[in-house]
C-alpha positions in Angstrom: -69.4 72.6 -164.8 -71.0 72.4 -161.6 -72.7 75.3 -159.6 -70.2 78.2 -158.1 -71.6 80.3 -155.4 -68.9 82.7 -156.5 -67.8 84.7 -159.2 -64.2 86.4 -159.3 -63.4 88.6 -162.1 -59.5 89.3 -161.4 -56.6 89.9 -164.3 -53.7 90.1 -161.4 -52.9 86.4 -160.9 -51.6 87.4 -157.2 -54.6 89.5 -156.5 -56.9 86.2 -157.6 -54.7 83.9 -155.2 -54.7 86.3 -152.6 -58.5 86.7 -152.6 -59.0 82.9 -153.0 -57.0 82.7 -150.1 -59.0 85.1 -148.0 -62.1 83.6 -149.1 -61.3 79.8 -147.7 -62.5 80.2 -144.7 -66.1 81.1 -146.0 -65.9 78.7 -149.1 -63.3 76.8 -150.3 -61.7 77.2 -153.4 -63.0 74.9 -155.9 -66.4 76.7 -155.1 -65.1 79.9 -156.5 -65.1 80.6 -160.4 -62.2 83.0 -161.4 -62.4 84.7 -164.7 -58.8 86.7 -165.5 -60.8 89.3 -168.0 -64.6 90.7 -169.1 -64.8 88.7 -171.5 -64.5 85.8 -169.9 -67.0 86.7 -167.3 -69.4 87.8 -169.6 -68.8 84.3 -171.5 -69.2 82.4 -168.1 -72.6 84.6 -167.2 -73.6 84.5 -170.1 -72.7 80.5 -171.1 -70.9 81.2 -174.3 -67.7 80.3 -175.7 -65.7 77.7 -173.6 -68.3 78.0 -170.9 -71.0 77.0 -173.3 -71.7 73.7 -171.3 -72.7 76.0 -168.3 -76.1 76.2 -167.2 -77.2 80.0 -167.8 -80.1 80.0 -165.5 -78.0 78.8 -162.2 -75.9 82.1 -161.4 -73.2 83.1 -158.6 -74.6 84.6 -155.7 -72.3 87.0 -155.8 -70.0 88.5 -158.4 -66.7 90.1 -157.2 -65.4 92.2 -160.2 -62.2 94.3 -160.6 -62.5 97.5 -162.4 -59.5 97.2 -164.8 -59.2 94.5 -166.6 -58.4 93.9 -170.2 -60.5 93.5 -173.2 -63.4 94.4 -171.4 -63.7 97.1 -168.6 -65.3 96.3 -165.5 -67.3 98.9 -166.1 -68.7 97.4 -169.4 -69.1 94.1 -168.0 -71.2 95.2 -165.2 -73.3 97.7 -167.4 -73.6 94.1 -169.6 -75.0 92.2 -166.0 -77.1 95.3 -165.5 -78.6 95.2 -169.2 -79.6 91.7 -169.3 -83.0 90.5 -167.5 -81.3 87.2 -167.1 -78.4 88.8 -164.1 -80.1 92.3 -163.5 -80.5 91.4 -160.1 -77.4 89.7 -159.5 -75.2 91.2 -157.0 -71.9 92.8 -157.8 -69.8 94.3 -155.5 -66.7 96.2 -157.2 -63.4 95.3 -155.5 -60.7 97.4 -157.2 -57.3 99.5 -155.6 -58.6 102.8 -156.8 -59.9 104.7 -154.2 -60.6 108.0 -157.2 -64.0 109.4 -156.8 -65.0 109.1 -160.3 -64.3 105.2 -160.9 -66.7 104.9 -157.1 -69.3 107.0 -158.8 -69.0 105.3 -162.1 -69.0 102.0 -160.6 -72.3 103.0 -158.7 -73.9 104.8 -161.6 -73.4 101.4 -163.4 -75.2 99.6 -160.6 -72.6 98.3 -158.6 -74.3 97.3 -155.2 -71.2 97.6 -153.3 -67.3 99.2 -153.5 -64.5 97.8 -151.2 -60.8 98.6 -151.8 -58.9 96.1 -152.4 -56.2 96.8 -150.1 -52.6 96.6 -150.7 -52.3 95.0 -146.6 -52.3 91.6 -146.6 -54.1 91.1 -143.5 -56.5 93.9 -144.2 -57.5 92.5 -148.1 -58.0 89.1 -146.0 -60.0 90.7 -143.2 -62.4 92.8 -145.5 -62.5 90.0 -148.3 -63.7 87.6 -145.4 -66.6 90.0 -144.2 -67.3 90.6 -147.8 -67.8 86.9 -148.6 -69.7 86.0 -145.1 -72.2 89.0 -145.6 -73.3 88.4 -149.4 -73.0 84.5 -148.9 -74.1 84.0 -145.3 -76.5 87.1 -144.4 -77.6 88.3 -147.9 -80.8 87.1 -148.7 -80.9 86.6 -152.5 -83.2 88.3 -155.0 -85.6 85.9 -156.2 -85.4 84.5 -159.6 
């Protein structure tokens, strides 16, 4: 499997095509690896499992992860990033509907670098998905390896 700037950890099959959609004008599609629970984007960081093949040491620049997802929280998979000297440093920004104090807080006590709502607006979840995507892919400067 070739390289993907981009990780998107999404169960809502809608949400993940409305995001992809947003994203196109900063990278198109086939640049973007979608995972649809934790586990699977554990598996995918972590090469394991059907992503095996995968090269461990070339990781997404970014990581855009929903909080609720099944099998494996958000939560849990970013205190699994966090954990692991291999992706400590990789950034994750949490992109998730809930707006409740405590899943923010969590998400940063976790080590989130970032929390955008994903907004139930159309034109406002392509607007701030956009921004997202151009800061950590265009302006970001990445932590070296």
């Amino acid at each position: 499997m070739s390289f993907k700037p981009l990780l998107l950890v999404d169960d809502s099959p809608e949400d993940v095509q409305l995001i992809l959609h947003a994203l196109k004008t900063v990278l198109p599609q086939e640049h973007v690896a979608v995972s649809n629970s934790g586990e699977d984007a554990l598996d995918y960081l972590f090469a394991r499992d059907r992503h095996a093949g995968r090269d461990a040491h070339v990781q997404p620049r970014l990581t855009l992860l929903d909080l609720n997802l099944p099998r494996v929280s958000g939560l849990d998979v970013l205190g699994q990033i966090r954990a692991n000297p291999s992706t400590r440093l990789l950034p994750v920004v949490i992109v998730s509907a809930s707006v409740e104090q405590k899943d923010i807080r969590a998400a940063m006590q976790h080590g989130a670098n970032s929390y955008v709502r994903k907004s139930l607006d159309y034109s406002k979840l392509n607007d701030s998905m956009t921004l997202l995507a151009r800061y950590w892919l265009e302006l970001n400067i990445e932590p070296p390896n």
